[in-house]
Biopython code that builds the backbone (N, CA, C, O; Angstrom):
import numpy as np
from Bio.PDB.StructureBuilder import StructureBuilder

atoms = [
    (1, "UNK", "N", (-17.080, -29.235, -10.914)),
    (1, "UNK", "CA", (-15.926, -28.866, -10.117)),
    (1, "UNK", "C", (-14.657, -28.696, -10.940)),
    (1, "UNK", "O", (-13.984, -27.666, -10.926)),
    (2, "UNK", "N", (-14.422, -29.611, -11.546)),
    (2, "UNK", "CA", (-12.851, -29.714, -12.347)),
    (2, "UNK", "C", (-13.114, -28.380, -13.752)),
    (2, "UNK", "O", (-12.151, -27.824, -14.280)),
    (3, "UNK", "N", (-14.202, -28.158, -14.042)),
    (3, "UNK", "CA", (-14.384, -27.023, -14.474)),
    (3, "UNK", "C", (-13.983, -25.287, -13.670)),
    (3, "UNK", "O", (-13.356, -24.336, -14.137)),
    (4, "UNK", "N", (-14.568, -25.443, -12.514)),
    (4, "UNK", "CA", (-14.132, -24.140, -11.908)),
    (4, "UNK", "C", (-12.929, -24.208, -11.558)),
    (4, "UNK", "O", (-12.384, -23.105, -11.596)),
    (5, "UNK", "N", (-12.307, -25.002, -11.246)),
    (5, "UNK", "CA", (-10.491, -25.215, -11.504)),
    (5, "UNK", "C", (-9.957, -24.969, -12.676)),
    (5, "UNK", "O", (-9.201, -24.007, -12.536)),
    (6, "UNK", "N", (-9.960, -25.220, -13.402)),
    (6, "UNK", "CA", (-9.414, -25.197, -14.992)),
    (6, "UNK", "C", (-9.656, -23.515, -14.861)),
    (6, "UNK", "O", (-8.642, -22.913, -14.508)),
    (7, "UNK", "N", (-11.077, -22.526, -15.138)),
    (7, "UNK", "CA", (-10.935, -21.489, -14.970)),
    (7, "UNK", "C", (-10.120, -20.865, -14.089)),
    (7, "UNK", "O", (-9.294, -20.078, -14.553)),
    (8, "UNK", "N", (-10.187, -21.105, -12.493)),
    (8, "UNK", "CA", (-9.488, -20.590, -11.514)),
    (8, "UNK", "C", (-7.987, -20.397, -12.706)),
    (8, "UNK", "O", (-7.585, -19.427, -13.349)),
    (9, "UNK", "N", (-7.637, -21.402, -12.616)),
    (9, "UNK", "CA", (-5.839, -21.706, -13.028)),
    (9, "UNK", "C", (-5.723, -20.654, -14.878)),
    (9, "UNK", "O", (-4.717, -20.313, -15.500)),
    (10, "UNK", "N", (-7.058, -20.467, -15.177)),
    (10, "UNK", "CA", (-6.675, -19.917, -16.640)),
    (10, "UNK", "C", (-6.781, -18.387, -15.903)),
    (10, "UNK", "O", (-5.865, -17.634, -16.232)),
    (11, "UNK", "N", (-7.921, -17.746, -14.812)),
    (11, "UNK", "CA", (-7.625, -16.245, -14.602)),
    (11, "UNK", "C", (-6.182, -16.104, -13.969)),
    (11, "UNK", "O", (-5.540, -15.086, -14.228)),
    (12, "UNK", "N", (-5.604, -17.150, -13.092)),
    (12, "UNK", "CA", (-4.276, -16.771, -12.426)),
    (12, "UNK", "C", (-3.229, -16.821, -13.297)),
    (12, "UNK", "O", (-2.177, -16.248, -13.016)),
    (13, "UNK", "N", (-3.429, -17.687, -14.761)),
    (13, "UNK", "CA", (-2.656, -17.133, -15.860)),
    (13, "UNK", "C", (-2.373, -15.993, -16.717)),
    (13, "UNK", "O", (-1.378, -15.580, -17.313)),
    (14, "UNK", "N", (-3.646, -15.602, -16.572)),
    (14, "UNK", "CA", (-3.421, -14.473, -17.155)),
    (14, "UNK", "C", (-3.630, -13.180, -16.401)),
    (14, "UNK", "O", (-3.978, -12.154, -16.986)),
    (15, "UNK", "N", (-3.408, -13.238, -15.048)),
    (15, "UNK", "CA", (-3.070, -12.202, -14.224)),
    (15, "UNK", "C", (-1.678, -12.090, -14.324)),
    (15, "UNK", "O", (-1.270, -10.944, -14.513)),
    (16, "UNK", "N", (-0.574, -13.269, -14.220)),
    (16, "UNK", "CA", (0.191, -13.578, -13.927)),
    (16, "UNK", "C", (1.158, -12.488, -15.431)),
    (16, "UNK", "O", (2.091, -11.701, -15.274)),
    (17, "UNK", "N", (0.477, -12.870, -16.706)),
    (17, "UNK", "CA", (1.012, -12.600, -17.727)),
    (17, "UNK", "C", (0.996, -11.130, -17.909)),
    (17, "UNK", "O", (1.791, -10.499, -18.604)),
    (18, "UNK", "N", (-0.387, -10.450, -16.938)),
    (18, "UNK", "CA", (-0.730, -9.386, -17.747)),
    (18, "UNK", "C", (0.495, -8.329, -16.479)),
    (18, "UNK", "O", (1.028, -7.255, -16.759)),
    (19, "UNK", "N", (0.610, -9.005, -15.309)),
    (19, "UNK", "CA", (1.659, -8.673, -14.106)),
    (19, "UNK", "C", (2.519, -8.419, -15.144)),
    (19, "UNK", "O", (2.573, -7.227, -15.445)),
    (20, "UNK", "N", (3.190, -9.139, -15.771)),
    (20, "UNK", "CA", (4.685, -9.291, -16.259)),
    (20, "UNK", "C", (5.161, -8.152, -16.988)),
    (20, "UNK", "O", (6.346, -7.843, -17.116)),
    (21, "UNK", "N", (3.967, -7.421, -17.555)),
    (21, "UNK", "CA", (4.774, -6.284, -18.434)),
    (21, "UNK", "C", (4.430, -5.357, -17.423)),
    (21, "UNK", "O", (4.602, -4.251, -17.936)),
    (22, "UNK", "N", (4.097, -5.239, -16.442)),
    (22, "UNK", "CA", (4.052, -4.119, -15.691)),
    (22, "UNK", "C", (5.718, -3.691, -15.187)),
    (22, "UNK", "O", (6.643, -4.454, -14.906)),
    (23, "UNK", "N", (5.688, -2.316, -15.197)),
    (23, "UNK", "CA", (7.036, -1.905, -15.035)),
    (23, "UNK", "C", (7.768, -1.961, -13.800)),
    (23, "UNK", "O", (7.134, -1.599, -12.808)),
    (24, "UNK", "N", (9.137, -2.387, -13.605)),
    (24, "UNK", "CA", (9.300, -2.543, -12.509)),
    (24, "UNK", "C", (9.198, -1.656, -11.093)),
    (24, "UNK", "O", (9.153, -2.123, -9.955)),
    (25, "UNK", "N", (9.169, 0.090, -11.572)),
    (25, "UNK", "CA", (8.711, 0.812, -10.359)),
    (25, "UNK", "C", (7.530, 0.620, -9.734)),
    (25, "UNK", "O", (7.378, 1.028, -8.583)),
    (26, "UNK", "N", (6.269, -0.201, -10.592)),
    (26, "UNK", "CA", (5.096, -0.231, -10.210)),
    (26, "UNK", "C", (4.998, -1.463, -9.035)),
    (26, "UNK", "O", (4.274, -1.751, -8.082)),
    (27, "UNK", "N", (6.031, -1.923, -9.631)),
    (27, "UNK", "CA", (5.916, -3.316, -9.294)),
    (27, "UNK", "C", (6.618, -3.348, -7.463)),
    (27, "UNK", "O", (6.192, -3.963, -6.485)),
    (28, "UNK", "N", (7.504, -2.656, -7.565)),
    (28, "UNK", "CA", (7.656, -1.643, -6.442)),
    (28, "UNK", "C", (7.196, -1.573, -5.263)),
    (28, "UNK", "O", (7.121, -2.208, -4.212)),
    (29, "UNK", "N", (6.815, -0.298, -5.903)),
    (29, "UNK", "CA", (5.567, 0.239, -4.883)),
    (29, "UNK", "C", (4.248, -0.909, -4.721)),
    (29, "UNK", "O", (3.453, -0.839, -3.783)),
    (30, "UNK", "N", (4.176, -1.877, -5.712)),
    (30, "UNK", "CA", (3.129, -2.779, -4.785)),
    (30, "UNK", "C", (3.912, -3.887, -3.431)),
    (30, "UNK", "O", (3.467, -4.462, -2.437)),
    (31, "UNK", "N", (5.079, -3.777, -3.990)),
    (31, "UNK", "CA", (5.846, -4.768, -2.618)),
    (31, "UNK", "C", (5.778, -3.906, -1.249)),
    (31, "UNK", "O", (5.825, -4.379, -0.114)),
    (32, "UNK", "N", (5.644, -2.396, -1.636)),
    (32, "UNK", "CA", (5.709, -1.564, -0.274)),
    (32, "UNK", "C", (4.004, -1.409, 0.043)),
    (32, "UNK", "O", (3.797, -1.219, 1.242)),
    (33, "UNK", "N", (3.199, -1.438, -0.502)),
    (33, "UNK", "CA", (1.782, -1.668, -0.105)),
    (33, "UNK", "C", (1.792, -2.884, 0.889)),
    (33, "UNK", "O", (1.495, -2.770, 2.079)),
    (34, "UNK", "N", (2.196, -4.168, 0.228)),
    (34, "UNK", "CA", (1.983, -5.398, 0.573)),
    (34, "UNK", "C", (2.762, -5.391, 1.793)),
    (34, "UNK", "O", (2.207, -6.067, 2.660)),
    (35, "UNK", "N", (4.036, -4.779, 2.232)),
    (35, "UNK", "CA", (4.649, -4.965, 3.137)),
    (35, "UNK", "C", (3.352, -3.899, 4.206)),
    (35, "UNK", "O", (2.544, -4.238, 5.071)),
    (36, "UNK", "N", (3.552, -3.129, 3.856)),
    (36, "UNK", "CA", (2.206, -1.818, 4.673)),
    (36, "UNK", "C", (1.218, -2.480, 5.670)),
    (36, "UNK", "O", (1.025, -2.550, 6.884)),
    (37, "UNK", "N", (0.567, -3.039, 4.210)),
    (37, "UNK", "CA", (-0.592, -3.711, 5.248)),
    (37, "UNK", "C", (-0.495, -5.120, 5.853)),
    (37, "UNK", "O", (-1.363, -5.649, 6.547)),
    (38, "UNK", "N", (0.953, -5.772, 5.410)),
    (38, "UNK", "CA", (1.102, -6.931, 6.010)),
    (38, "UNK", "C", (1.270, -6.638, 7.681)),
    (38, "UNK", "O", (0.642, -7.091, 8.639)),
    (39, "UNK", "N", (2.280, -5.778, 7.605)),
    (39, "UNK", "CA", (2.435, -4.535, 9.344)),
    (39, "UNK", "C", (1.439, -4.008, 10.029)),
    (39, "UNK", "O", (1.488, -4.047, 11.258)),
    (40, "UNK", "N", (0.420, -3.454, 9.410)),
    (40, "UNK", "CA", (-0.780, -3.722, 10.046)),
    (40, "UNK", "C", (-1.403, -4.856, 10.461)),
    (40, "UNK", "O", (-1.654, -4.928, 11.664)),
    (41, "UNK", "N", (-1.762, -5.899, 9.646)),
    (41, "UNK", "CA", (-2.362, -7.104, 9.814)),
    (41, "UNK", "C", (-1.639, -7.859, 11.153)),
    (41, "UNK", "O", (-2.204, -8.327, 12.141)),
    (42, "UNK", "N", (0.179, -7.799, 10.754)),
    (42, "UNK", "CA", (0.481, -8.165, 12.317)),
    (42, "UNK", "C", (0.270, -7.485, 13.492)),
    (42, "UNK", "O", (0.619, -8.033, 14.538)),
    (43, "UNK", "N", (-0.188, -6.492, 13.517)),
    (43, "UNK", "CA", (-0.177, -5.196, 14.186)),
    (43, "UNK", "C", (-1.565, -5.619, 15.163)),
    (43, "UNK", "O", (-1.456, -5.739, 16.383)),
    (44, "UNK", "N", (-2.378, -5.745, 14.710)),
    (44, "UNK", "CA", (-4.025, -6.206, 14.657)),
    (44, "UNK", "C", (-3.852, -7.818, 15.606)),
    (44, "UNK", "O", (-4.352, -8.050, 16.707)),
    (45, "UNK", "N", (-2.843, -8.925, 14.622)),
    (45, "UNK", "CA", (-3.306, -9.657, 15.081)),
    (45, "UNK", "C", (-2.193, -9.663, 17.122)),
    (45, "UNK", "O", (-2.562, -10.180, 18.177)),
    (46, "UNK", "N", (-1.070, -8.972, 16.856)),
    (46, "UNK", "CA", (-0.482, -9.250, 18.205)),
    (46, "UNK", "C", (-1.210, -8.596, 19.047)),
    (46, "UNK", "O", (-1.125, -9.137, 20.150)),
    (47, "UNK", "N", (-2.283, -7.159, 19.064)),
    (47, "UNK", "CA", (-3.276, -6.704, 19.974)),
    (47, "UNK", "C", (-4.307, -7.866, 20.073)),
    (47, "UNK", "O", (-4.730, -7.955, 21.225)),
    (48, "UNK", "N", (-4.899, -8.880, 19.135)),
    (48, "UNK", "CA", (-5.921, -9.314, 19.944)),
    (48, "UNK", "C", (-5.042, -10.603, 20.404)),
    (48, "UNK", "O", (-5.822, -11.538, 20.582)),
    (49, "UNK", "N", (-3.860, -10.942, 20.630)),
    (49, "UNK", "CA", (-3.216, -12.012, 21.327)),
    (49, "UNK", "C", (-2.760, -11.424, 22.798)),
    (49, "UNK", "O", (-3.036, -11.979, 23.862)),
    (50, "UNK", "N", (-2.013, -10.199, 22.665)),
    (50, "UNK", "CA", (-1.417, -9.700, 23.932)),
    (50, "UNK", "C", (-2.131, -9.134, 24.970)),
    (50, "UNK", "O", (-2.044, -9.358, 26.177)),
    (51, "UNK", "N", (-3.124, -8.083, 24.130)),
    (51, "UNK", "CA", (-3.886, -7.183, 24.517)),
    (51, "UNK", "C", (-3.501, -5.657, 24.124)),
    (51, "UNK", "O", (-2.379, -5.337, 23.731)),
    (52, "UNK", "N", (-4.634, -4.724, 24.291)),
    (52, "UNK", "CA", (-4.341, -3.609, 23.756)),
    (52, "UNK", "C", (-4.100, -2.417, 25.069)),
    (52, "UNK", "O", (-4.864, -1.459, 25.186)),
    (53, "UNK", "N", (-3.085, -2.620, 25.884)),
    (53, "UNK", "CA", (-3.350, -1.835, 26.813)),
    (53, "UNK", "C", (-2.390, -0.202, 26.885)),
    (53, "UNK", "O", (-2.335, 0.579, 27.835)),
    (54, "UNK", "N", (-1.885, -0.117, 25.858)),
    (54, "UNK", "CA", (-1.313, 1.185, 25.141)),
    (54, "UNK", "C", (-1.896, 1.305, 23.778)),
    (54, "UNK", "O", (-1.211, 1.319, 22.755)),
    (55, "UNK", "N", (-3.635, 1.420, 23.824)),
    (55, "UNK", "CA", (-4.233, 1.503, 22.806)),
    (55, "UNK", "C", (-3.716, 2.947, 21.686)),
    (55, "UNK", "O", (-3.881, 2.875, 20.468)),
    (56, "UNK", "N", (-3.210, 3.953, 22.240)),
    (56, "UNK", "CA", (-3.094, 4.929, 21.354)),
    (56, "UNK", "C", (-1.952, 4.473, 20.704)),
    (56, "UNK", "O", (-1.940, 4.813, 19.521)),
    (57, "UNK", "N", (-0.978, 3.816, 21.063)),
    (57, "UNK", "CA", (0.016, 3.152, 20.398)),
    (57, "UNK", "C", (-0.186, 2.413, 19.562)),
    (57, "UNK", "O", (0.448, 2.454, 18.508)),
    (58, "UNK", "N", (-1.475, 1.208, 19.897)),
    (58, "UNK", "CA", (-1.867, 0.354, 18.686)),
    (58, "UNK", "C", (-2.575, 1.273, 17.568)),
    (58, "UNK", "O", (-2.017, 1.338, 16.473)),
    (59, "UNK", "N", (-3.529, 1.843, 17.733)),
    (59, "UNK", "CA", (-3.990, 2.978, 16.837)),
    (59, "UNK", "C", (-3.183, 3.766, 15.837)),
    (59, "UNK", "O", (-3.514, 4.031, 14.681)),
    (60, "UNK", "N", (-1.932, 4.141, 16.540)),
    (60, "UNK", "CA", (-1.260, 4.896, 15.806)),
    (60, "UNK", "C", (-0.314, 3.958, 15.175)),
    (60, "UNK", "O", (0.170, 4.592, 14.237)),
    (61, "UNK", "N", (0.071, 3.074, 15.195)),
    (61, "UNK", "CA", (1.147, 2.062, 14.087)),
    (61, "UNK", "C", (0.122, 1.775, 13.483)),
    (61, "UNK", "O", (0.206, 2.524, 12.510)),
    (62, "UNK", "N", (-1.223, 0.955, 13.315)),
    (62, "UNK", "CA", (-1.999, 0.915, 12.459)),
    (62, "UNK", "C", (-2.527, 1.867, 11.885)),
    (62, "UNK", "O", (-2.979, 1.553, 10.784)),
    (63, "UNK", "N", (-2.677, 3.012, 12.193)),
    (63, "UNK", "CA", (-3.110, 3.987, 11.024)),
    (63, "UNK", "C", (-1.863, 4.804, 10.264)),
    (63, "UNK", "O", (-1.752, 5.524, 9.271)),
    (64, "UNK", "N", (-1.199, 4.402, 11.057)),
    (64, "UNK", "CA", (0.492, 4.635, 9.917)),
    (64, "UNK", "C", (0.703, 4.129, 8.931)),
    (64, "UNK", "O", (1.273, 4.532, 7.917)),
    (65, "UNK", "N", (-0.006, 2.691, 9.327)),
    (65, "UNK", "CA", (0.828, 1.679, 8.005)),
    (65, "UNK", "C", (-0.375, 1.709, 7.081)),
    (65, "UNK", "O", (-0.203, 1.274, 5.942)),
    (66, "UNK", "N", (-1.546, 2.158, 7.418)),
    (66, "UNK", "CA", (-2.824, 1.676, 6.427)),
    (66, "UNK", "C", (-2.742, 3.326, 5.449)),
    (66, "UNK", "O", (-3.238, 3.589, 4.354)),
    (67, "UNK", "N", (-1.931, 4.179, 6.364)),
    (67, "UNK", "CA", (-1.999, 5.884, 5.625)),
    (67, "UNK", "C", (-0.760, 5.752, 4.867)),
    (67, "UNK", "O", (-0.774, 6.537, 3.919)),
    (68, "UNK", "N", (0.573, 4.881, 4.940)),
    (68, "UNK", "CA", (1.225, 5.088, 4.034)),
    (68, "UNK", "C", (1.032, 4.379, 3.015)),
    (68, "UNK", "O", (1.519, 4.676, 1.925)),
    (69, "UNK", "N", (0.121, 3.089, 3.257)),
    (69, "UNK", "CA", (-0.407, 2.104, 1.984)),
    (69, "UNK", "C", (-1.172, 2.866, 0.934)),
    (69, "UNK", "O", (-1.109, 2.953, -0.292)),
    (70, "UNK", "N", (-2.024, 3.460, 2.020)),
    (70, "UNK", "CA", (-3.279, 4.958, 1.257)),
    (70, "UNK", "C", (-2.688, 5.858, 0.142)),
    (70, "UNK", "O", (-3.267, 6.342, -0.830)),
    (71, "UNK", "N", (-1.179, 5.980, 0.586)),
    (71, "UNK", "CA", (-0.154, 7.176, 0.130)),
    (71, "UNK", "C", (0.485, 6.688, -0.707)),
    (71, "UNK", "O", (1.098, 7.491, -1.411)),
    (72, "UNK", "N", (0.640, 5.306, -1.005)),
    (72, "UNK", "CA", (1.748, 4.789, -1.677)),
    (72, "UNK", "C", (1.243, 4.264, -3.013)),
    (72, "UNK", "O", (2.007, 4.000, -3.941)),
    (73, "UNK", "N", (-0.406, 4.092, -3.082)),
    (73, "UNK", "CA", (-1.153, 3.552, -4.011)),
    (73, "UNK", "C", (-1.370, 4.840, -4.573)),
    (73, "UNK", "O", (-1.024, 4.820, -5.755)),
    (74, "UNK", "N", (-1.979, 6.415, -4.073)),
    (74, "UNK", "CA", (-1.568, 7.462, -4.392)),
    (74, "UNK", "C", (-0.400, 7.469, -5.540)),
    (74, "UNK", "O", (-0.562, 7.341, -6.753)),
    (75, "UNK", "N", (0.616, 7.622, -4.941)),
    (75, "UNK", "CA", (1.333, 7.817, -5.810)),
    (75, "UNK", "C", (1.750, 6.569, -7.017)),
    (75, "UNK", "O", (2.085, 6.772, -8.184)),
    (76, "UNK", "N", (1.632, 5.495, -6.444)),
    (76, "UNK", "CA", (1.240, 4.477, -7.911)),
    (76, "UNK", "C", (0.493, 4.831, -9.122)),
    (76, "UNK", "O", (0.899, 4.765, -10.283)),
    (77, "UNK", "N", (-0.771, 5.256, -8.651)),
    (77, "UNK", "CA", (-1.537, 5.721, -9.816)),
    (77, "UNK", "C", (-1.004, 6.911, -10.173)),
    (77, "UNK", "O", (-1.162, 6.894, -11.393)),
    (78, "UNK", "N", (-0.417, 8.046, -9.875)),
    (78, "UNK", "CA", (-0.037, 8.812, -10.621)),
    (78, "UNK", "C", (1.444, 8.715, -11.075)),
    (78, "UNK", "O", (1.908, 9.816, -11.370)),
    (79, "UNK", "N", (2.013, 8.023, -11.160)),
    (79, "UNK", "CA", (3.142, 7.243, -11.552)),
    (79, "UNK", "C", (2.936, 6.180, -12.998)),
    (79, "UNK", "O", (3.605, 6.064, -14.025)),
    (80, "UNK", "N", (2.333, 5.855, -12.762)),
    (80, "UNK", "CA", (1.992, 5.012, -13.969)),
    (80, "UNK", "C", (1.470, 5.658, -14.934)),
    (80, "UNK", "O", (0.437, 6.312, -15.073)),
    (81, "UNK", "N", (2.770, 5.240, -15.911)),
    (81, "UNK", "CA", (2.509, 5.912, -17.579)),
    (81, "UNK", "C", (0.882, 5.572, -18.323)),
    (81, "UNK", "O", (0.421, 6.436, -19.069)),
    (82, "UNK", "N", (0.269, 4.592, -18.129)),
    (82, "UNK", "CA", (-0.999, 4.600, -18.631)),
    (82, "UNK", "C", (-2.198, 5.234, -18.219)),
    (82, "UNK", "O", (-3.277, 5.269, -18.810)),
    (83, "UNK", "N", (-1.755, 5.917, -16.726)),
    (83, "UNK", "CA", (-2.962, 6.432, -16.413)),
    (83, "UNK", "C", (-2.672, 7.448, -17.773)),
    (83, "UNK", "O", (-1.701, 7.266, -18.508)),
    (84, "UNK", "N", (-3.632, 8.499, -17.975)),
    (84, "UNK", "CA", (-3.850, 9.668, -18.688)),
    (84, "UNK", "C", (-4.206, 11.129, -18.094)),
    (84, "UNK", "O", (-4.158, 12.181, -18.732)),
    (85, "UNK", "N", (-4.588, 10.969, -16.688)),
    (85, "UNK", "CA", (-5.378, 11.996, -16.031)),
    (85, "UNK", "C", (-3.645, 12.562, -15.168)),
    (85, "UNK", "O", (-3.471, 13.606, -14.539)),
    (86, "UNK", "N", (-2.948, 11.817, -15.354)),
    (86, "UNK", "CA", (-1.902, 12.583, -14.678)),
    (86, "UNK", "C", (-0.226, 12.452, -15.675)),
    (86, "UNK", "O", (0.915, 12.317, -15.234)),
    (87, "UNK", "N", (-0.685, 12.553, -17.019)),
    (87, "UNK", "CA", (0.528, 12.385, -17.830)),
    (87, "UNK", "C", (1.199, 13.882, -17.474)),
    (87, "UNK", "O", (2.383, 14.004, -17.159)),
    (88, "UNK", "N", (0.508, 14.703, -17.546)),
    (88, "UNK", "CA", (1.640, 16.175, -17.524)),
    (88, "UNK", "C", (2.554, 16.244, -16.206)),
    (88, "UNK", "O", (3.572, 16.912, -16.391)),
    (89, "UNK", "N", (2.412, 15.666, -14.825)),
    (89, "UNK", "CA", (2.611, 15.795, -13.826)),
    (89, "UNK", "C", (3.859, 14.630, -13.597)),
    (89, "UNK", "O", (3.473, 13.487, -13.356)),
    (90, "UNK", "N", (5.193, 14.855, -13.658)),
    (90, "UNK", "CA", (6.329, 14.415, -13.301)),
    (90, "UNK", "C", (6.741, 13.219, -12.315)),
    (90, "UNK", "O", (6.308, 13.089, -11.170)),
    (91, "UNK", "N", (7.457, 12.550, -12.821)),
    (91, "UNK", "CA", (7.242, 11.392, -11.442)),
    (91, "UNK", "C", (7.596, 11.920, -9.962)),
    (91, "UNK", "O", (7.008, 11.648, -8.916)),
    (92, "UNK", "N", (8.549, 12.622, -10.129)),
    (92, "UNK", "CA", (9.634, 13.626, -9.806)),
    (92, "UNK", "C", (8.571, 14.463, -8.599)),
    (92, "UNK", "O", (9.024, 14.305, -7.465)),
    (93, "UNK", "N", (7.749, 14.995, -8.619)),
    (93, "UNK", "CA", (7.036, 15.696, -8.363)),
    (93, "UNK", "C", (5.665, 14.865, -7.707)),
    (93, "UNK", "O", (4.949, 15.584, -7.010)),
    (94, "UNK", "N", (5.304, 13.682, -7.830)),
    (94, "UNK", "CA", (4.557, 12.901, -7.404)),
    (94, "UNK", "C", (5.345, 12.087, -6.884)),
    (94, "UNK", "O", (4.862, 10.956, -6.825)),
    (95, "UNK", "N", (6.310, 12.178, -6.498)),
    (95, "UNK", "CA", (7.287, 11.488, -5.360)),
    (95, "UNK", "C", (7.653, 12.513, -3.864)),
    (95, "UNK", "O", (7.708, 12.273, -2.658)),
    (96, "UNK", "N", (7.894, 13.996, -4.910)),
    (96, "UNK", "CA", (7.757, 14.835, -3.318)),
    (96, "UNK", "C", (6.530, 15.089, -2.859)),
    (96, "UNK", "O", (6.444, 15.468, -1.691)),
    (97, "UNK", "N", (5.664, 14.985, -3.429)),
    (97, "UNK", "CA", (4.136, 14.782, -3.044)),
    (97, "UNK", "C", (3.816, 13.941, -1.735)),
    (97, "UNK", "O", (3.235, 14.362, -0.735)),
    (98, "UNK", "N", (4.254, 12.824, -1.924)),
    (98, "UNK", "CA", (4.545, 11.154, -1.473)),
    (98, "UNK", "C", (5.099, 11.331, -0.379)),
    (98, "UNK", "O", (4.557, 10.884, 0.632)),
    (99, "UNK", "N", (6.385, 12.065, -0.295)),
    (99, "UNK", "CA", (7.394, 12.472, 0.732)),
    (99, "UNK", "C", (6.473, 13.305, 1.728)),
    (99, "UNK", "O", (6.110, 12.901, 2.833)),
    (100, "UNK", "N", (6.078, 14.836, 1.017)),
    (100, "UNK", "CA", (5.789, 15.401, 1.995)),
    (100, "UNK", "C", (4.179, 15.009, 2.786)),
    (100, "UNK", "O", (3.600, 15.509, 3.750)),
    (101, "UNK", "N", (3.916, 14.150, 2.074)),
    (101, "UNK", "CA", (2.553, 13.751, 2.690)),
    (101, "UNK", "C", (2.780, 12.546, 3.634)),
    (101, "UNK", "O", (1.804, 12.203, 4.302)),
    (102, "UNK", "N", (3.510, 12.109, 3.728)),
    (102, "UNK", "CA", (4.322, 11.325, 4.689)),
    (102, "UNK", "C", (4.607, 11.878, 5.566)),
    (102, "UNK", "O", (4.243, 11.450, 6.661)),
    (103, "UNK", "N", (5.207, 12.802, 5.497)),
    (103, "UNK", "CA", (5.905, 13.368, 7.040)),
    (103, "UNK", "C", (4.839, 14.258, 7.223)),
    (103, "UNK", "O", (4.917, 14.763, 8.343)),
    (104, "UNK", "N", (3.662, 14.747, 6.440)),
    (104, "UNK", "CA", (2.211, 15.243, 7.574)),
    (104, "UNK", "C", (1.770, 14.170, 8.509)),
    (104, "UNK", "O", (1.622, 14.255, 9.728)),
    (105, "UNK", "N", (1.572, 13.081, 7.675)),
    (105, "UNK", "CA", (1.269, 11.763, 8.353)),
    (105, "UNK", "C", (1.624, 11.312, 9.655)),
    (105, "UNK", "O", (0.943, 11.023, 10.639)),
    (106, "UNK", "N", (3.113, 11.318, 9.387)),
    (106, "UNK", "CA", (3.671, 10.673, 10.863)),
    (106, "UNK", "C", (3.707, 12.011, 11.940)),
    (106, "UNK", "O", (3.486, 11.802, 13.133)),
    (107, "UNK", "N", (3.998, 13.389, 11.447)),
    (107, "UNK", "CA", (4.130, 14.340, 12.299)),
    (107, "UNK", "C", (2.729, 13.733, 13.195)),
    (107, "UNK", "O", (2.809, 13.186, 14.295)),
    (108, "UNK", "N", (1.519, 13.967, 12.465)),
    (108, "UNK", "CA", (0.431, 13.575, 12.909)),
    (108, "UNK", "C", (-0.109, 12.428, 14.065)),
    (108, "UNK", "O", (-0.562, 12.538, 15.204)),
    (109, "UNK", "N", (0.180, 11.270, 13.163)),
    (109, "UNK", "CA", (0.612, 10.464, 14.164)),
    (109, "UNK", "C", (1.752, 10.338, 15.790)),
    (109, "UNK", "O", (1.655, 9.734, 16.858)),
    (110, "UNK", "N", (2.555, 11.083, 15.297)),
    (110, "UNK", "CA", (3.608, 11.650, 16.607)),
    (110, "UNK", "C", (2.690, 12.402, 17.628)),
    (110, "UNK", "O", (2.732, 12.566, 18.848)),
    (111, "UNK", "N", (2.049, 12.695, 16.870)),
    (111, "UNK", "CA", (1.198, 14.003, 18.254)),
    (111, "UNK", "C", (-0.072, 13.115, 18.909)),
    (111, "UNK", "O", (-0.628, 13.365, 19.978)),
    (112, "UNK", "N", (-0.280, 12.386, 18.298)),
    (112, "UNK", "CA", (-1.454, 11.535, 19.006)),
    (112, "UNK", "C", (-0.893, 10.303, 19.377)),
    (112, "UNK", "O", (-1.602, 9.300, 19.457)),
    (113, "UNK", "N", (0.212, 10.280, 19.593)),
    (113, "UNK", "CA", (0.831, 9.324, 20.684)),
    (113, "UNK", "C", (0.967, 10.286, 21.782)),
    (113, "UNK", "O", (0.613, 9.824, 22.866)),
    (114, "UNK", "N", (1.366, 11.450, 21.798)),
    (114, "UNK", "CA", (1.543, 12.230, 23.251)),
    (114, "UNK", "C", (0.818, 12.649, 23.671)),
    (114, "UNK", "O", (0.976, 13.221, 24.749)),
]
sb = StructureBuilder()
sb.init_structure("model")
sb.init_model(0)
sb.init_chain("A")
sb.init_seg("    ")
for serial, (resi, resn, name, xyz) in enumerate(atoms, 1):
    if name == "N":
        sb.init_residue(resn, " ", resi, " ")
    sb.init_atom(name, np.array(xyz, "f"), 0.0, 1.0, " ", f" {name:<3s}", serial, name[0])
structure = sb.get_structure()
């Protein structure tokens, strides 16, 4: 036991370390993931407390927040200087990407609420 502890506490060290040089835009966009699907997760859990009786409503805030998480990790990876498969391609440009795939999203979502 006191063995798989000692490991546990040495991988969360060096997650922790290898976190640290990550750049702060990355770092970012994972707080807006984490917020994403935290909004879902509450989303989920107040339908099975209240009930779901404007289900297209619950549907559609949860597939909002899980499509902009979808969208936002998107553009993480092509944002980040180490990938290689997207060095020629501008942040600049993988941000209006981001944008306009967002507002397909919610347009989308808007119409399947009505």
């Amino acid at each position: 036991m006191p063995k798989a502890a000692g490991d546990a506490k040495l991988l969360i060290q060096s997650l922790n370390k290898a976190y640290a040089a990550t750049p702060t835009n990355l770092k970012i966009i994972d707080l807006y993931v984490i917020f994403a699907v935290t909004t879902a997760l509450v989303q989920v859990v107040y339908m099975g407390i209240v009930g779901s009786f404007p289900f297209n409503s619950f549907l559609s805030g949860v597939l909002s927040c899980i499509g902009t998480a979808v969208l936002a990790v998107c553009l993480r990876i092509q944002v980040n200087k180490d990938n290689k498969e997207f060095k020629d391609l501008p942040p600049e440009r993988a941000f209006a990407d981001f944008v306009l795939c967002n507002l397909v999203l919610h347009l989308v979502i808007m119409n399947f609420l009505g």
